[in-house]
N, C-alpha and C positions, 0 to 999 in steps of 0.2 A: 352569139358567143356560146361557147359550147360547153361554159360554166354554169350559165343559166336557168341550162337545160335541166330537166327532172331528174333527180337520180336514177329513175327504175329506168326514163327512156333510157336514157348514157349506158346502163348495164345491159340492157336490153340489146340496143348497138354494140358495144363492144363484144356481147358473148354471141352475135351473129357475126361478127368479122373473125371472132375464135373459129366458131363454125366451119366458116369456110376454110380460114386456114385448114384446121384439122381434114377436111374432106380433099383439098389437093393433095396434102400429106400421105393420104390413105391414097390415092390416085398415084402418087409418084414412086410409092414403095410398091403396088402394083409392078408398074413397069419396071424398074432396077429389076423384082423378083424374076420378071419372065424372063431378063437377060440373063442372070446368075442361075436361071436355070435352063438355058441354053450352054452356058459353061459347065454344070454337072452333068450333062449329057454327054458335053466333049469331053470333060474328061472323065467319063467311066466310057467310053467307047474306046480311048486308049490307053486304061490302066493306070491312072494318074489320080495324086492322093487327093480326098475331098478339100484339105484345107492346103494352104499356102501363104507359111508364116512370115515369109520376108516380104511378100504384099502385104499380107495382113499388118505387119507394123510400120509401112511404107504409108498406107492408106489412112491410118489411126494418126501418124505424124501431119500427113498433109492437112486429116479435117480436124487435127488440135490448132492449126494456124490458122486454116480456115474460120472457126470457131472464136478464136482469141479477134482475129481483124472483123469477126462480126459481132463483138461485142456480147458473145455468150462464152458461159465458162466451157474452158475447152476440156475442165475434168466432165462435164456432163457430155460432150461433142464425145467423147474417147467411150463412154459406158454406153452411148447409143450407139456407138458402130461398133461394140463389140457383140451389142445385142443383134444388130443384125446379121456379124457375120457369124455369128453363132448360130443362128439361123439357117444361114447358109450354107454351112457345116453339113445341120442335120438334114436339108435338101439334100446336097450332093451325095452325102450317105446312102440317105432311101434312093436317090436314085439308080447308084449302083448299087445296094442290095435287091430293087422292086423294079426299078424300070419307070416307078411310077413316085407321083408328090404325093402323098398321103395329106386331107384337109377338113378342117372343120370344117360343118355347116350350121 
């Protein structure tokens, strides 16, 4: 029973399954980025603005329902995809101003 159990194991457990979550997360946002920056490449090769707002609230609608049928609030689901595509923004910018992703290290 996993009542039982010690509390520091339990937390212990639990902030290792955090963990991993977090490190897919960091893994999956990888990938979307390299594709969203495959699309600011396309669209500074054809003069096409970095953002695109009727996706943009196309996409924010879809992961607010998203978000509500998985049982998280879909006002925090709406402020993380804006942070990302805000993000996104500022890629596709540098890309057609530099050619290149400007990044920390």
């Amino acid at each position: 029973m996993a009542e039982e159990r010690d509390p520091a194991a339990q937390l212990l457990s639990l902030r290792q399954s955090i963990d991993n979550v977090d490190a897919a997360l960091v893994h999956l946002l990888a990938e979307r980025f390299k594709f969203t920056q495959q699309v600011g490449r396309l669209k500074a090769a054809n003069d096409l603005p970095p953002a695109d707002p009727e996706r943009e609230r196309q996409q924010i609608t879809k992961l607010k329902a998203l978000a509500a049928e998985s049982h998280l609030d879909p006002a925090f689901g709406e402020k993380f995809l804006n942070f990302i595509i805000a993000e996104v923004i500022h890629q596709h910018e540098q890309i057609a101003n530099t050619g290149v992703i400007e990044t920390q290290s």
